[in-house]
Phi, psi and omega in degrees: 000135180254160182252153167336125129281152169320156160261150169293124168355292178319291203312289200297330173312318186281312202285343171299324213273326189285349182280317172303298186304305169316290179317316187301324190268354198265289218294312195311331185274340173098357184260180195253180142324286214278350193269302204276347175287335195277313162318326194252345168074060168231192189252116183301014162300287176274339157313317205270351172303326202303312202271003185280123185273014156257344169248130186274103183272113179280104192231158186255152144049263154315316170280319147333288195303307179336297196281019176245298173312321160293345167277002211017074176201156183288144192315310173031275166301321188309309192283359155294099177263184186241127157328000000 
């Protein structure tokens, strides 16, 4: 069985800015927390960890994409950080 690694400095900084990027496109879209957790079949809870720029979340792949299809934008975007 393998264990976790640590996340990287690096790493973490994207999971913030992708945690930033979500909430931005969740208020643009006009939805709520509690709106876009539900689309996606999570707990408005671990969404609002996702979007807190003090907590580092990990979500995979798959919930990525979700949550760019309930946003209707390619995931992509979710993945553009800013300098």
């Amino acid at each position: 069985m393998s264990r976790s690694k640590p996340i990287s400095v690096e790493n973490r900084d994207k999971y913030i800015d992708l945690g930033l990027n979500i909430a931005y496109y969740r208020k643009k879209a006009g939805m709520t927390q509690e709106q876009l957790a539900e689309k996606v079949d999570m707990s408005r809870q671990f969404l609002g960890e996702i979007e807190a720029p003090n907590i580092v979340k990990v979500l995979s792949l798959e919930m990525l994409f979700n949550i760019a299809g309930a946003l209707e934008i390619p995931a992509s975007k979710l993945l553009e950080f800013r300098d």
